[in-house]
FIKOLZA-1660 file (N, C-alpha, C; in steps of 0.1 Angstrom, whole numbers, plus 5000, padded with zeros to 4 digits):
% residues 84
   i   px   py   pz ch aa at
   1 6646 7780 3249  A  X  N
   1 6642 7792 3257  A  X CA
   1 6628 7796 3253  A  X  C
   2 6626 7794 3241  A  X  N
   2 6609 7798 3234  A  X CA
   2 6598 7792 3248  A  X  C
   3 6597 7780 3250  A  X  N
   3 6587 7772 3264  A  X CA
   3 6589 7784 3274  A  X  C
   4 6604 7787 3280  A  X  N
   4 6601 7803 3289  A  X CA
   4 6595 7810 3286  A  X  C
   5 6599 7815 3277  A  X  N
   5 6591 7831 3274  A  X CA
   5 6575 7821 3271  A  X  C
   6 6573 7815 3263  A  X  N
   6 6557 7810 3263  A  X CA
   6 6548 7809 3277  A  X  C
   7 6559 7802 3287  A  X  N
   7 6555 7801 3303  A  X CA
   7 6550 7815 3307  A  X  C
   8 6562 7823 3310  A  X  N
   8 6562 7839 3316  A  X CA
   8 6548 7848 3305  A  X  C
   9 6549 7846 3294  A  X  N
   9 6536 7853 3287  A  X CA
   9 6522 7849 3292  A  X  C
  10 6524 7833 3293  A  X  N
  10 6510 7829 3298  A  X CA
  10 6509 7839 3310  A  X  C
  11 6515 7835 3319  A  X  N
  11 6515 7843 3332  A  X CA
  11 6512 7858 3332  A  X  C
  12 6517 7864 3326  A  X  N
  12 6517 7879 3324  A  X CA
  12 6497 7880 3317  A  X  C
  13 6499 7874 3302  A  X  N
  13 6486 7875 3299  A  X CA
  13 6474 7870 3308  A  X  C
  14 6474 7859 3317  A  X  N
  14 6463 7856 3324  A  X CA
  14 6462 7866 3338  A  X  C
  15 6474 7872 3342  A  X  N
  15 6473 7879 3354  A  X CA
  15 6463 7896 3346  A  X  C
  16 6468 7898 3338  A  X  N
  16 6461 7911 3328  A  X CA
  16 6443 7908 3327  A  X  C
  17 6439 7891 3325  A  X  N
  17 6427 7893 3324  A  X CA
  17 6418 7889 3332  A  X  C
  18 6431 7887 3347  A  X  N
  18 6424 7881 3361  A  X CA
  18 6418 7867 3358  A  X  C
  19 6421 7855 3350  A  X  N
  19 6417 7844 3351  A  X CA
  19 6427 7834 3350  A  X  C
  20 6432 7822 3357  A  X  N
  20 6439 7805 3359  A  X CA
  20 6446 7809 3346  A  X  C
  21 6461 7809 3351  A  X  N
  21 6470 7804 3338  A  X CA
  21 6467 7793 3333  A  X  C
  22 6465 7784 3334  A  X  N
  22 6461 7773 3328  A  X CA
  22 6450 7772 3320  A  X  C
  23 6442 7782 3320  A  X  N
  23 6430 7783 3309  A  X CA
  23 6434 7795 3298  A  X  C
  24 6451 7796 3296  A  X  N
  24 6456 7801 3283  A  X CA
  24 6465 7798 3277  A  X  C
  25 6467 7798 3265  A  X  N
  25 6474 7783 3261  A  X CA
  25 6482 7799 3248  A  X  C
  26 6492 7797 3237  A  X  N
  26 6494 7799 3227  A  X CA
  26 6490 7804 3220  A  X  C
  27 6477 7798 3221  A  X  N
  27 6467 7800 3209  A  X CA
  27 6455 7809 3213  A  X  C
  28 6459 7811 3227  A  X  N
  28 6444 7820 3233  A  X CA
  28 6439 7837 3223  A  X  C
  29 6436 7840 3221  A  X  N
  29 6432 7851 3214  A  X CA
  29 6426 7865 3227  A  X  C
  30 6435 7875 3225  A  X  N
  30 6434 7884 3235  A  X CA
  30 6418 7892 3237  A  X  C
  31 6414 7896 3221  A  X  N
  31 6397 7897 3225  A  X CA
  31 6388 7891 3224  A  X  C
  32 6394 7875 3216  A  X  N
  32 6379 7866 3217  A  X CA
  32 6381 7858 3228  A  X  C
  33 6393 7854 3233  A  X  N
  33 6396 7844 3243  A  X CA
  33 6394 7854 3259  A  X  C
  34 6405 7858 3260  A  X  N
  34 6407 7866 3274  A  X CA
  34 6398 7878 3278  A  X  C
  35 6395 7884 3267  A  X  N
  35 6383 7899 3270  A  X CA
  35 6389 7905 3271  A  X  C
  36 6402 7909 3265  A  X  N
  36 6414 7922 3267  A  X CA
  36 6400 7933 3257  A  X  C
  37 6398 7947 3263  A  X  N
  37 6403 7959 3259  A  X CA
  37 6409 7964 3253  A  X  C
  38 6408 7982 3248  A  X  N
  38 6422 7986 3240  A  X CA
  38 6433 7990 3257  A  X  C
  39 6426 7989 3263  A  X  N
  39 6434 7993 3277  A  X CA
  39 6440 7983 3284  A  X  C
  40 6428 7969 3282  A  X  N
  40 6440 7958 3289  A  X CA
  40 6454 7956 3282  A  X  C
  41 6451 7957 3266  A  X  N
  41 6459 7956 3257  A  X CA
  41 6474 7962 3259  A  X  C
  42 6470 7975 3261  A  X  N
  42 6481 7984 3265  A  X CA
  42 6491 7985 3281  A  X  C
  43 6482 7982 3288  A  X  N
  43 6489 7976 3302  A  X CA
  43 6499 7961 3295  A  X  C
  44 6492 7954 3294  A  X  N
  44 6497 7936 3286  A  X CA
  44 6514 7941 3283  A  X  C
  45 6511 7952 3270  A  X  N
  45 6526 7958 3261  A  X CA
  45 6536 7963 3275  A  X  C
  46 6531 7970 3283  A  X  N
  46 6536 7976 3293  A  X CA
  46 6550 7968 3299  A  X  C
  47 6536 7956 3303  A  X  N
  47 6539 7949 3317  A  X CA
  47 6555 7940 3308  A  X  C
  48 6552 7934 3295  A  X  N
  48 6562 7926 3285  A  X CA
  48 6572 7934 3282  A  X  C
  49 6570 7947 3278  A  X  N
  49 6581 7960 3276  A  X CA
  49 6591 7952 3289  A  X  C
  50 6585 7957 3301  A  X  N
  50 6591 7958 3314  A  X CA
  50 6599 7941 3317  A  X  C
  51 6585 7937 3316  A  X  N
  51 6596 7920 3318  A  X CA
  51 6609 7915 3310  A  X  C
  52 6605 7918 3296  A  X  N
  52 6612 7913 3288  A  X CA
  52 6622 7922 3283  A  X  C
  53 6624 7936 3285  A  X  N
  53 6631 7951 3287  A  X CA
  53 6633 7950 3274  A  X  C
  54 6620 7950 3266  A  X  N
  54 6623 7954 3248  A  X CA
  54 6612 7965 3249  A  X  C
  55 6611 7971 3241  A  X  N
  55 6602 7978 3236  A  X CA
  55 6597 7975 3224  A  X  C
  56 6581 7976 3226  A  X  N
  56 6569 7975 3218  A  X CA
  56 6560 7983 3209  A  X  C
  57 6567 7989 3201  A  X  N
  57 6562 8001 3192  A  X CA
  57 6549 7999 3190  A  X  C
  58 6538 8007 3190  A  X  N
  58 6526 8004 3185  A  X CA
  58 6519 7999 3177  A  X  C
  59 6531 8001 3164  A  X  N
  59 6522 7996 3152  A  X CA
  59 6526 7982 3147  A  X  C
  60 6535 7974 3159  A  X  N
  60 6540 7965 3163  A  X CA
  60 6526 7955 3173  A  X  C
  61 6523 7965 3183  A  X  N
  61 6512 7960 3191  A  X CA
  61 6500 7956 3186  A  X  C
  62 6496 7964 3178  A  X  N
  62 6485 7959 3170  A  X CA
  62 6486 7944 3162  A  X  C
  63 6497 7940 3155  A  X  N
  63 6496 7926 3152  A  X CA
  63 6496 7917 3164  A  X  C
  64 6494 7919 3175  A  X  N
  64 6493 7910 3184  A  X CA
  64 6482 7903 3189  A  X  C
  65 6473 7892 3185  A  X  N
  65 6459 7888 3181  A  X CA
  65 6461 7879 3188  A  X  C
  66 6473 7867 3189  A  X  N
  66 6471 7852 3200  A  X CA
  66 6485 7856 3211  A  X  C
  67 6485 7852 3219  A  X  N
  67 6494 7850 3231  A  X CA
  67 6508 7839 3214  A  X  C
  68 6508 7837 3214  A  X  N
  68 6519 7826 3208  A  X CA
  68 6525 7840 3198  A  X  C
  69 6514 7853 3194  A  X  N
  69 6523 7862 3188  A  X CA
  69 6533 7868 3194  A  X  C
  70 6530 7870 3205  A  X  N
  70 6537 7879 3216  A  X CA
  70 6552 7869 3215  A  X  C
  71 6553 7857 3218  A  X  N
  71 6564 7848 3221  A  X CA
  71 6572 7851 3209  A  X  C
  72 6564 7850 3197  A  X  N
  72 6576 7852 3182  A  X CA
  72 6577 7866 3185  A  X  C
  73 6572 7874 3187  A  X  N
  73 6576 7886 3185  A  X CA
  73 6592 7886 3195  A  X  C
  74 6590 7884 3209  A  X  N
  74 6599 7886 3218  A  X CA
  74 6614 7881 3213  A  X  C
  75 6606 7867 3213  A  X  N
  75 6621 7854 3201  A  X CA
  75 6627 7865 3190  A  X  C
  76 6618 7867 3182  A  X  N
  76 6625 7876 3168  A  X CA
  76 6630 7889 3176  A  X  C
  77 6629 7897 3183  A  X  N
  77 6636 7910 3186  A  X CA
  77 6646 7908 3200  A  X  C
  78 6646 7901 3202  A  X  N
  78 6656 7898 3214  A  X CA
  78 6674 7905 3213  A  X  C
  79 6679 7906 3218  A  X  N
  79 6693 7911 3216  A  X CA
  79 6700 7898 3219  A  X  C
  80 6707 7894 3216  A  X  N
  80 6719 7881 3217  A  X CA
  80 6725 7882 3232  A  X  C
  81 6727 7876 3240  A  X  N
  81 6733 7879 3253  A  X CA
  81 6749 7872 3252  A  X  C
  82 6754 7879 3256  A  X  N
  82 6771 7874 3256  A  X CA
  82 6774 7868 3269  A  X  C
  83 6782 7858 3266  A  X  N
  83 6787 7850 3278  A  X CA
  83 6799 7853 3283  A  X  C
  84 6803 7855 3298  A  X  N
  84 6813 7861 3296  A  X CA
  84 6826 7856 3296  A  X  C
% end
């Protein structure tokens, strides 16, 4: 499931900095790669809050430096889903 969420982040992150998913990879870095802001930054948390329906505490947001952090973050806080 990790490759999804890595897919869906790319997507989310490159739509946030208006440039080709394909020119962000894992490794992309939000202010030296994409040109995020403290404001794109904060929309980015928003938009992942909402996709991924976790919440992103701030002092959580701040460790968030490459796109591949966001993926472990999501992976590590996720709630277990029951089958029914």
């Amino acid at each position: 499931m990790e490759t999804e969420i890595l897919a869906k982040v790319i997507e989310l992150a490159a739509e946030q900095a208006g440039i080709d998913p394909k020119l962000v990879s894992g490794e992309s870095h939000f202010i030296n790669d994409l040109k995020y802001d403290s404001l794109d930054r904060v929309e980015f948390a928003m938009t992942v809050e909402d996709e991924f329906e976790q919440s992103v505490p701030d002092e959580d947001l701040e460790q968030f430096n490459l796109v591949g952090d966001v993926v472990k973050y999501i992976e590590s806080h996720r709630q277990p889903t029951r089958a029914g």
